[in-house]
SEVEXBA-409746 format. One record per residue (C-alpha): x, y, z; residue number from 1. Coordinates in pm, 1 decimal. Last residue first. Example, Ala and Ser with C-alpha at 12.3 -4.5 7.8 and 13.67 -1.06 7.14 Angstrom:
<recs>
<rec><X>1367.0</X><Y>-106.0</Y><Z>714.0</Z><num>2</num></rec>
<rec><X>1230.0</X><Y>-450.0</Y><Z>780.0</Z><num>1</num></rec>
</recs>
This chain:
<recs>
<rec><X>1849.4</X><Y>8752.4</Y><Z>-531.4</Z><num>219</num></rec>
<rec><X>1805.5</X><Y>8458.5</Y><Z>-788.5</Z><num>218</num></rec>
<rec><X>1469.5</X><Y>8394.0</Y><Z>-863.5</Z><num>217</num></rec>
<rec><X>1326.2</X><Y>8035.5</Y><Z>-830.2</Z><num>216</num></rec>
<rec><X>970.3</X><Y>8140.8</Y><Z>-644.8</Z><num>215</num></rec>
<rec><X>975.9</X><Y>8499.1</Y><Z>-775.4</Z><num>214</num></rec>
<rec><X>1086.8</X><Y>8759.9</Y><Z>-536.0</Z><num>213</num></rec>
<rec><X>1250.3</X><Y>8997.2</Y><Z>-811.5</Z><num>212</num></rec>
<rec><X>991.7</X><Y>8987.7</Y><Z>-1078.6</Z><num>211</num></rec>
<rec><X>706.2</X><Y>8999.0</Y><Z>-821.1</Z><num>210</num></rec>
<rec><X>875.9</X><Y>9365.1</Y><Z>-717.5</Z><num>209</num></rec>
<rec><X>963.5</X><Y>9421.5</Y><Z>-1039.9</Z><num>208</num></rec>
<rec><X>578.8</X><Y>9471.7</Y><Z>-1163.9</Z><num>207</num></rec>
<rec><X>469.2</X><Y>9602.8</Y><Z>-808.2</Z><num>206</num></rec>
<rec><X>751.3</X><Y>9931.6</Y><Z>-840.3</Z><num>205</num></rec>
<rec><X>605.1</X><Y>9951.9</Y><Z>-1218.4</Z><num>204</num></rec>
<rec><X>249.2</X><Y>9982.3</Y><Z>-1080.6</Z><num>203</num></rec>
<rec><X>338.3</X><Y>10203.3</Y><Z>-775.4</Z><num>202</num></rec>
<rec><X>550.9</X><Y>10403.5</Y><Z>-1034.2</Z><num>201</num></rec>
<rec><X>281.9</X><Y>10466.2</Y><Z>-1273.3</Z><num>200</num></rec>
<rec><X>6.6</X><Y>10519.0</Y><Z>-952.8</Z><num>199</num></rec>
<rec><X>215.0</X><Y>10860.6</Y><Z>-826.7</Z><num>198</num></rec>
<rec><X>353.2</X><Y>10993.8</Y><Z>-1190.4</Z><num>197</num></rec>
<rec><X>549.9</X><Y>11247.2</Y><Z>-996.4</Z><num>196</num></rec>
<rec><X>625.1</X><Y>11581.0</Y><Z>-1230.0</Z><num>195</num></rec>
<rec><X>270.9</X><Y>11695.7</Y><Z>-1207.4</Z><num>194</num></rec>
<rec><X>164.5</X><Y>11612.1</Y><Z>-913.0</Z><num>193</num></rec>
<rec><X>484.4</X><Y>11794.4</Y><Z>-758.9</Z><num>192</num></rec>
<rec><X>467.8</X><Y>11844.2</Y><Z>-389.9</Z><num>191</num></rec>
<rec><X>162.5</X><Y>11573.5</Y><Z>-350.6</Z><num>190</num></rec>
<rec><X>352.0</X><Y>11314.0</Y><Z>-537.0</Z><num>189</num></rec>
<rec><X>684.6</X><Y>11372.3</Y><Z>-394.3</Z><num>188</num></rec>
<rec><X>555.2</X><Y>11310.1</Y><Z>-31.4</Z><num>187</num></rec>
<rec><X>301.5</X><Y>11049.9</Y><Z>-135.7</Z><num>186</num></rec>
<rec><X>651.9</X><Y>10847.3</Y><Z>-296.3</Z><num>185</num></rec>
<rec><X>798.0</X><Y>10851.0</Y><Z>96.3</Z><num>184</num></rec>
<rec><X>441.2</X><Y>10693.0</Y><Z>169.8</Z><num>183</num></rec>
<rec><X>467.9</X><Y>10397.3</Y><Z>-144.9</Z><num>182</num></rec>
<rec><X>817.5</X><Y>10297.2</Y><Z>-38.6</Z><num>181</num></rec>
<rec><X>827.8</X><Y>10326.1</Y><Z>286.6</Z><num>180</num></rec>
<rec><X>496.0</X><Y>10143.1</Y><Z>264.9</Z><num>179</num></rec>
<rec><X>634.1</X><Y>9859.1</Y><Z>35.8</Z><num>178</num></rec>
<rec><X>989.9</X><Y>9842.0</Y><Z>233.9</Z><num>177</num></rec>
<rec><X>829.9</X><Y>9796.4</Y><Z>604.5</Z><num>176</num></rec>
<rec><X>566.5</X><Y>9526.7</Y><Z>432.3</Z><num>175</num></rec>
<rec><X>831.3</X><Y>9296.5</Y><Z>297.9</Z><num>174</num></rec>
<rec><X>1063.3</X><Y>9303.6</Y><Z>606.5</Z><num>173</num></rec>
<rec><X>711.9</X><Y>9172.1</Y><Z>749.3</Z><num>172</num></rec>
<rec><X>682.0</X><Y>8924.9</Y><Z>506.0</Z><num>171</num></rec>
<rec><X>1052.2</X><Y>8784.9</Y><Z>495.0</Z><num>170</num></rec>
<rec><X>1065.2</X><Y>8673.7</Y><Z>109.8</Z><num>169</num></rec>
<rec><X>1254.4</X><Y>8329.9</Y><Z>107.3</Z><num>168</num></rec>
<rec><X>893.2</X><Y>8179.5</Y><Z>68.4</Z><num>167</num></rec>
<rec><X>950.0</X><Y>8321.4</Y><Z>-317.5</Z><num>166</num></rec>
<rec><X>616.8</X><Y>8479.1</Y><Z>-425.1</Z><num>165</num></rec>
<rec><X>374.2</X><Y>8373.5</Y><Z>-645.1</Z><num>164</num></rec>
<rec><X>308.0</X><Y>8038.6</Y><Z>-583.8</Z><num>163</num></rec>
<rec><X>-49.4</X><Y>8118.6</Y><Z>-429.8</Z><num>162</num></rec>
<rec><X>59.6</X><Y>8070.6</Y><Z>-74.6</Z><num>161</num></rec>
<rec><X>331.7</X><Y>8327.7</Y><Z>-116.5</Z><num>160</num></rec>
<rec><X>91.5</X><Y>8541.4</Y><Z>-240.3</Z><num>159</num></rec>
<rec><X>-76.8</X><Y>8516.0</Y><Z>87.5</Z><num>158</num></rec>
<rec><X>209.4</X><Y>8535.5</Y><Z>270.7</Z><num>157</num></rec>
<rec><X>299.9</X><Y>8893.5</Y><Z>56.5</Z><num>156</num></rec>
<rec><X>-113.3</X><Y>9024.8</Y><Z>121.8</Z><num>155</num></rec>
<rec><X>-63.2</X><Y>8930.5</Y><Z>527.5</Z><num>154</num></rec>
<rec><X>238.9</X><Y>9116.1</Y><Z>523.4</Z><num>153</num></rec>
<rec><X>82.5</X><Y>9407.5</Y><Z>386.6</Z><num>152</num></rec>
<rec><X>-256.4</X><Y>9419.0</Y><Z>621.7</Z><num>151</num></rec>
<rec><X>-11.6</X><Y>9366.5</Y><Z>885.7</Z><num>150</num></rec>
<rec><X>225.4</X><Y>9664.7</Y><Z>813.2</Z><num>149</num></rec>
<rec><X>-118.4</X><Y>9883.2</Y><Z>762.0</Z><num>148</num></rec>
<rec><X>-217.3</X><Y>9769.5</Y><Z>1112.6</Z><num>147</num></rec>
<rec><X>69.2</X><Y>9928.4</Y><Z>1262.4</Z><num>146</num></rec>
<rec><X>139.0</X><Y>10184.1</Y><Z>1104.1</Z><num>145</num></rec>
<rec><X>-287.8</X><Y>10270.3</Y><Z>1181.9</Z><num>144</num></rec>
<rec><X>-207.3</X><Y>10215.2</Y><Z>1520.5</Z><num>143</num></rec>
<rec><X>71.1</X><Y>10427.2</Y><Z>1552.3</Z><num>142</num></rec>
<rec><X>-140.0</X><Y>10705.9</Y><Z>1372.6</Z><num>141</num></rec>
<rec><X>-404.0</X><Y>10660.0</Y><Z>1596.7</Z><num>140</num></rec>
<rec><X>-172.4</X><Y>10673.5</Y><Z>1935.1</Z><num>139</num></rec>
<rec><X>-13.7</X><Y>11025.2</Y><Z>1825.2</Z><num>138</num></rec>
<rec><X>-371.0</X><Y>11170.0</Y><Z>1679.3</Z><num>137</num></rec>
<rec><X>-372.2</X><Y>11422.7</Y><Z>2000.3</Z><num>136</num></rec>
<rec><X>10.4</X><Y>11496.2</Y><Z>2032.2</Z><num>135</num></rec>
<rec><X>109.5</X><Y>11292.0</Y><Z>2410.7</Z><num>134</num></rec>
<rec><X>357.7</X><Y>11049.4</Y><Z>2247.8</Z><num>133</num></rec>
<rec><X>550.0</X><Y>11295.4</Y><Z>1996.0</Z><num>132</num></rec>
<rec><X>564.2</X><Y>11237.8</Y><Z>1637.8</Z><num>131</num></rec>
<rec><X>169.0</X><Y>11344.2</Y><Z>1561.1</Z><num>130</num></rec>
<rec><X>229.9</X><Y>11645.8</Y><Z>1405.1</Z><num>129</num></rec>
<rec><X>379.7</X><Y>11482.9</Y><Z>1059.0</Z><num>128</num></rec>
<rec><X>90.7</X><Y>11256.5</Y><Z>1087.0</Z><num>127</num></rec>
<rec><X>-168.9</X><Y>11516.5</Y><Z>1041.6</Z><num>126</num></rec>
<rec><X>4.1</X><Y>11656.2</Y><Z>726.6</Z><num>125</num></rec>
<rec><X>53.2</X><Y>11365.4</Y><Z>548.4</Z><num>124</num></rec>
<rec><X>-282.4</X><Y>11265.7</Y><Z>698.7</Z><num>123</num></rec>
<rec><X>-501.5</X><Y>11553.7</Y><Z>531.5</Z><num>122</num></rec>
<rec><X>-280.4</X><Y>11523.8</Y><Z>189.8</Z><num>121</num></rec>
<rec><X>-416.8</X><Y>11171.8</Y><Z>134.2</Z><num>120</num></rec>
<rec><X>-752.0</X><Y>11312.0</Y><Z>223.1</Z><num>119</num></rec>
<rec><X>-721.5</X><Y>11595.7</Y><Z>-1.4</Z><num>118</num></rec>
<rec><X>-576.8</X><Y>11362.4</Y><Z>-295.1</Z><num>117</num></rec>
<rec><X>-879.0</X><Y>11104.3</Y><Z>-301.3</Z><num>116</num></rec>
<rec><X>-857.0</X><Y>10999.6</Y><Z>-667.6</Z><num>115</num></rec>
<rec><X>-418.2</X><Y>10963.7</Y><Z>-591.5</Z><num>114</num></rec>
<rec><X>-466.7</X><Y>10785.9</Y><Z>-344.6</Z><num>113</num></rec>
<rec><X>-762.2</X><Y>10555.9</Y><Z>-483.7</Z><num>112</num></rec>
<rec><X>-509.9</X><Y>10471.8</Y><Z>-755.2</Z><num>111</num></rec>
<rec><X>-246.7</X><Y>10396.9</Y><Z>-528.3</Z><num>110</num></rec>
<rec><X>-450.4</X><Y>10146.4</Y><Z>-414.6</Z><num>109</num></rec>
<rec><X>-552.1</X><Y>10018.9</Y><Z>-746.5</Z><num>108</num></rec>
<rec><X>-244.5</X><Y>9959.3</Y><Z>-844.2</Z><num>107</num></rec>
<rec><X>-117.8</X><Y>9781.1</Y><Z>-516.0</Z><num>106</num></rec>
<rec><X>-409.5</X><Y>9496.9</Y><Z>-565.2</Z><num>105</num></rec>
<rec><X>-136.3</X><Y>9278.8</Y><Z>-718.7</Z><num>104</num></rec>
<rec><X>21.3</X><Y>9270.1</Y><Z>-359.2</Z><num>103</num></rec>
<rec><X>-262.9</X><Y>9027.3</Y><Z>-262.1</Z><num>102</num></rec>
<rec><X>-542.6</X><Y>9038.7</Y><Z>7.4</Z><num>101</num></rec>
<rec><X>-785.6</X><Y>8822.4</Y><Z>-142.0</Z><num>100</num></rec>
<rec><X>-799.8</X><Y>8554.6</Y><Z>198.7</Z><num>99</num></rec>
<rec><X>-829.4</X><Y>8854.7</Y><Z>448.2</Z><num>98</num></rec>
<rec><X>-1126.2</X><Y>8998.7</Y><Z>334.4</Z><num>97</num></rec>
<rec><X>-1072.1</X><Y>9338.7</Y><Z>182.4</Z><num>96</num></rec>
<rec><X>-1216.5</X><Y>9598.6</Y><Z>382.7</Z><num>95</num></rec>
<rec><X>-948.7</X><Y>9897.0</Y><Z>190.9</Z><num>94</num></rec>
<rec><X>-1211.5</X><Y>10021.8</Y><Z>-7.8</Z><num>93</num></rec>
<rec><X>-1542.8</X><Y>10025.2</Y><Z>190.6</Z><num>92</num></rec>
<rec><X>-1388.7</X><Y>10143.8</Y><Z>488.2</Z><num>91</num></rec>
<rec><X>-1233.2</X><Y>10458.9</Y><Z>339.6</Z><num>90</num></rec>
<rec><X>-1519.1</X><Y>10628.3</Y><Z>355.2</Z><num>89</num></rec>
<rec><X>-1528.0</X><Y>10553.5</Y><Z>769.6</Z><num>88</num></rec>
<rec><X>-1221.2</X><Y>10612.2</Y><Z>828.4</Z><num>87</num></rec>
<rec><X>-1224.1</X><Y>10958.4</Y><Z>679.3</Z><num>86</num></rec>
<rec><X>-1535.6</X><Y>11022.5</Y><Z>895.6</Z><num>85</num></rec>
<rec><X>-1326.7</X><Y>10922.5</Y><Z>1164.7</Z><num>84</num></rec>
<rec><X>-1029.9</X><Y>11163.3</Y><Z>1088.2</Z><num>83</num></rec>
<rec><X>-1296.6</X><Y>11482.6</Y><Z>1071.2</Z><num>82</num></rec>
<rec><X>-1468.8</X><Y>11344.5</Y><Z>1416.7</Z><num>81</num></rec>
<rec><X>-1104.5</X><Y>11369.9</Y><Z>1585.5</Z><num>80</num></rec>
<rec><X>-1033.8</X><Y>11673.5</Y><Z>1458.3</Z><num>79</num></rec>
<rec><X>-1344.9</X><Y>11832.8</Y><Z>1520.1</Z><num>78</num></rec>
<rec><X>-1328.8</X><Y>11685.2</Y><Z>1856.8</Z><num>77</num></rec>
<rec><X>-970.8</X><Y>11865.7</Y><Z>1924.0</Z><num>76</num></rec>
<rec><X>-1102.9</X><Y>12153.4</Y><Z>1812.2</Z><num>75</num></rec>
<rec><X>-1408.2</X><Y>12189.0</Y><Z>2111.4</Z><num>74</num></rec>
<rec><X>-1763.8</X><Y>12175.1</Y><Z>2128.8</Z><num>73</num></rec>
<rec><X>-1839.0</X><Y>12022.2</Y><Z>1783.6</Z><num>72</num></rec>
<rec><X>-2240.9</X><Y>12081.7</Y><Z>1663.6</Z><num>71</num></rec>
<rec><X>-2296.1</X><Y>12398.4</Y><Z>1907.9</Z><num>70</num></rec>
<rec><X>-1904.1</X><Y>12483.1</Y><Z>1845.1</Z><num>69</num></rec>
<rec><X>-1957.4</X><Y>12534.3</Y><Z>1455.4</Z><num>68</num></rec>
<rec><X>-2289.5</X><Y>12769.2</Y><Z>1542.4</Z><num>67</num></rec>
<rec><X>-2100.2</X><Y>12970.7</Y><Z>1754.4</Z><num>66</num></rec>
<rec><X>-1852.5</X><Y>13022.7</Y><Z>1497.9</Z><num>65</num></rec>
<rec><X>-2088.3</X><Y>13100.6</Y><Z>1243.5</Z><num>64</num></rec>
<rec><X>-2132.1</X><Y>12906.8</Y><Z>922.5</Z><num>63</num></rec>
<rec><X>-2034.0</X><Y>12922.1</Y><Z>551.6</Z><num>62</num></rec>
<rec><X>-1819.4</X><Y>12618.0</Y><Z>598.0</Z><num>61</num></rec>
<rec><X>-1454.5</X><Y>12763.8</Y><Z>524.9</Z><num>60</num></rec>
<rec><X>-1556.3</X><Y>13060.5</Y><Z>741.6</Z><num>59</num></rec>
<rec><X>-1660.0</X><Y>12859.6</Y><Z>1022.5</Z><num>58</num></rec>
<rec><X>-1311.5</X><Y>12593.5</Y><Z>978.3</Z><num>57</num></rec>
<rec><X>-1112.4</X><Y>12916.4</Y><Z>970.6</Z><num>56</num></rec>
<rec><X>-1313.3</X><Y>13043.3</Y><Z>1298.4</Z><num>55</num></rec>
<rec><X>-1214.7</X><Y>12677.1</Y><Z>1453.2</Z><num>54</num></rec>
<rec><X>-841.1</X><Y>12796.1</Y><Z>1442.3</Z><num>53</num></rec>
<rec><X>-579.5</X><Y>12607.2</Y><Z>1215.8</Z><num>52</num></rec>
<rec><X>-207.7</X><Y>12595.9</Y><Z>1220.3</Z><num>51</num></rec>
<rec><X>-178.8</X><Y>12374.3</Y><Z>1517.2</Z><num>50</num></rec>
<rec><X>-386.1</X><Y>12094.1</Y><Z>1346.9</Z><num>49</num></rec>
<rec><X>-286.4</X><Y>12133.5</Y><Z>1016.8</Z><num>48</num></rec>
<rec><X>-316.6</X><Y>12428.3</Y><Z>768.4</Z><num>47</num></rec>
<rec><X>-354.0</X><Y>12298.5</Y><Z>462.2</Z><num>46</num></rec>
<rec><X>-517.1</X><Y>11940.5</Y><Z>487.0</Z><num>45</num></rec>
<rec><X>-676.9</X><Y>12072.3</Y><Z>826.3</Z><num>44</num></rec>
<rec><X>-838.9</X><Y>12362.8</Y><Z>592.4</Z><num>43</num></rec>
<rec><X>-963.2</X><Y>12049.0</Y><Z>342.1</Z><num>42</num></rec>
<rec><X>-1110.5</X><Y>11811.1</Y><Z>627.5</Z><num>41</num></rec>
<rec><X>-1240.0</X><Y>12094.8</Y><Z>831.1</Z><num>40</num></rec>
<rec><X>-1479.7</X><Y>12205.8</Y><Z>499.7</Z><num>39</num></rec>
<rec><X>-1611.1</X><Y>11844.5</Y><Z>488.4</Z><num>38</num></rec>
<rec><X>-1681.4</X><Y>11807.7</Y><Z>869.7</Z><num>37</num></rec>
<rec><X>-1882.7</X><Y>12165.2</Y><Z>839.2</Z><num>36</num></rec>
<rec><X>-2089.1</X><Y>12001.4</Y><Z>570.9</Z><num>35</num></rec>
<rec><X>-2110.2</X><Y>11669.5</Y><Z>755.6</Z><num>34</num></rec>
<rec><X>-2272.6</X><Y>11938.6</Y><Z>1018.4</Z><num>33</num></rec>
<rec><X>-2471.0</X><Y>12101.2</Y><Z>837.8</Z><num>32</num></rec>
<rec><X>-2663.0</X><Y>11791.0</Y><Z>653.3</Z><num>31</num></rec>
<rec><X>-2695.5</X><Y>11642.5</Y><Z>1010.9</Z><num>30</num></rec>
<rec><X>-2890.6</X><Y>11993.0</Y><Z>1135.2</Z><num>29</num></rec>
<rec><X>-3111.7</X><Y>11993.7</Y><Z>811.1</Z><num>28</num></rec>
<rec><X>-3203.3</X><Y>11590.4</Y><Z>893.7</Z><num>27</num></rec>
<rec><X>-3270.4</X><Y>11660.3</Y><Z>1240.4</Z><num>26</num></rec>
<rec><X>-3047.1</X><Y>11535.1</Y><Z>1527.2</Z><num>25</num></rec>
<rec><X>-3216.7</X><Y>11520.3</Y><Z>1834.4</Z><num>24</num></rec>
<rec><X>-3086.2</X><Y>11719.4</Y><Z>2062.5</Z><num>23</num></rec>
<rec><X>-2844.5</X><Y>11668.5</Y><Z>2360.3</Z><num>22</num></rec>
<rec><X>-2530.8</X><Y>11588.4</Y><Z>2166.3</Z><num>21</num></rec>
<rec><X>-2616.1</X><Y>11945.1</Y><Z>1962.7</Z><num>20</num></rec>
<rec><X>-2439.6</X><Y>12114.0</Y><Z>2249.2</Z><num>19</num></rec>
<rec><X>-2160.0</X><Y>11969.6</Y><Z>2220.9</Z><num>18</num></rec>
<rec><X>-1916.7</X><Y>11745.2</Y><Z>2412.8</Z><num>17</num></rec>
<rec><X>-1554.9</X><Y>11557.4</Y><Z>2461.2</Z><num>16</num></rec>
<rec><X>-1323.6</X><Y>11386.3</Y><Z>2268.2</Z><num>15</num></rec>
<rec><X>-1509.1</X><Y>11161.8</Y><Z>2054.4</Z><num>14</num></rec>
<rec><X>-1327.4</X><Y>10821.4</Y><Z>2009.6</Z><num>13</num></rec>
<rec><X>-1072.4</X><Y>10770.9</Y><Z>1717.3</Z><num>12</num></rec>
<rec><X>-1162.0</X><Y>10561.9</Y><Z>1447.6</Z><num>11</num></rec>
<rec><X>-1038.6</X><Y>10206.4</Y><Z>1473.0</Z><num>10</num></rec>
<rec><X>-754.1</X><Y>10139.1</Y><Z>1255.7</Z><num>9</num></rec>
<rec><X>-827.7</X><Y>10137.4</Y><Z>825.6</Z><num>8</num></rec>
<rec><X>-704.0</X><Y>9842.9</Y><Z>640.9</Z><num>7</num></rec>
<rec><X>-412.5</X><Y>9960.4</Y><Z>500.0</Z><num>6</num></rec>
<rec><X>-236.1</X><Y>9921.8</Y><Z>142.3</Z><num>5</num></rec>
<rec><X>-104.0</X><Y>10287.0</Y><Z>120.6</Z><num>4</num></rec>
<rec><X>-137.5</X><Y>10512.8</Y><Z>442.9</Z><num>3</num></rec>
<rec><X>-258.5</X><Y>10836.2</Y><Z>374.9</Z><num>2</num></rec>
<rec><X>-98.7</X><Y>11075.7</Y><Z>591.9</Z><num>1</num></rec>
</recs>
């Protein structure tokens, strides 16, 4: 699921080895793998992680099987490496230092959501099997909740700060409705691109939203 607003969580940790981790890594063998990373990242997005099987990742890439486990091992590392290199494109966008953090900067995010579709679609999918405690991403995707509430709570005090938001406004309340909001709308959006207008209702949603929480509005 691609979680709106969010400064990323810590990528997950490798889970366990490959052959490849005792070679050095030359520049033809690094090309193949983020290749191999790139194909996982779209059959995960369709498939999940129960649904797929590492030969559908092999096919998608062009490569043998043998030659996917010599760079990954095992699935669960694929997965794990395919939701860190997410994290780590992601980075760029969503590091915002703390002091610009605003709810005006909504637009754009859903913006980049809607640009970056497959990986949107890729946690959707990942997060839906991820609801029980001992699922492999479980922890992550609590994290990432987690930290994504903050980041959003942290944007409303700051526009509180800046006279642009009533202090009435409970932050945290604040950042439960906004991602509700904006992750139910991912739903819709990637079911029916064509009939949900994904960034025109972020942007109208964002509109209202100051219009309703002005300092001075009545509520």
């Amino acid at each position: 699921m691609r979680v709106a607003a969010t400064r990323p969580a810590p990528a997950p940790r490798r889970h366990g080895t490959a052959a490849a981790d005792r070679t050095r890594r030359q520049p033809r063998g690094a090309a193949r793998k983020e290749a191999i990373l790139a194909a996982a990242v779209g059959v995960l997005a369709r498939k999940g992680f129960r649904g797929v099987r590492l030969t559908d990742v092999a096919e998608a890439a062009g490569v043998t099987h043998p030659n996917l486990a010599y760079y990954f091992g095992t699935k669960e590392r694929l997965l794990r490496e395919a939701v860190q290199e997410r994290e780590r494109r992601d980075a760029g966008f969503y590091g915002v230092p703390a002091e610009l953090r605003s709810l005006q900067n909504l637009g754009k995010t859903a913006q980049y959501i809607v640009e970056h579709a497959l990986d949107t679609r890729l946690y959707v999918v990942l997060a839906a099997e991820s609801l029980d405690a001992d699922d492999a991403l479980h922890g992550f995707f609590v994290e990432r909740y987690a930290a994504a509430r903050a980041y959003v709570a942290l944007a409303v005090r700051n526009d509180q700060a800046r006279g642009l938001l009533s202090l009435e406004l409970d932050p945290d309340q604040a950042a439960f409705e906004i991602l509700s909001m904006m992750m139910g709308l991912e739903i819709q959006w990637l079911m029916d691109p064509d009939g949900v207008d994904y960034t025109g209702i972020v942007e109208r949603f964002t509109t209202s939203f100051f219009v309703r929480h002005a300092v001075g509005a009545k509520t």
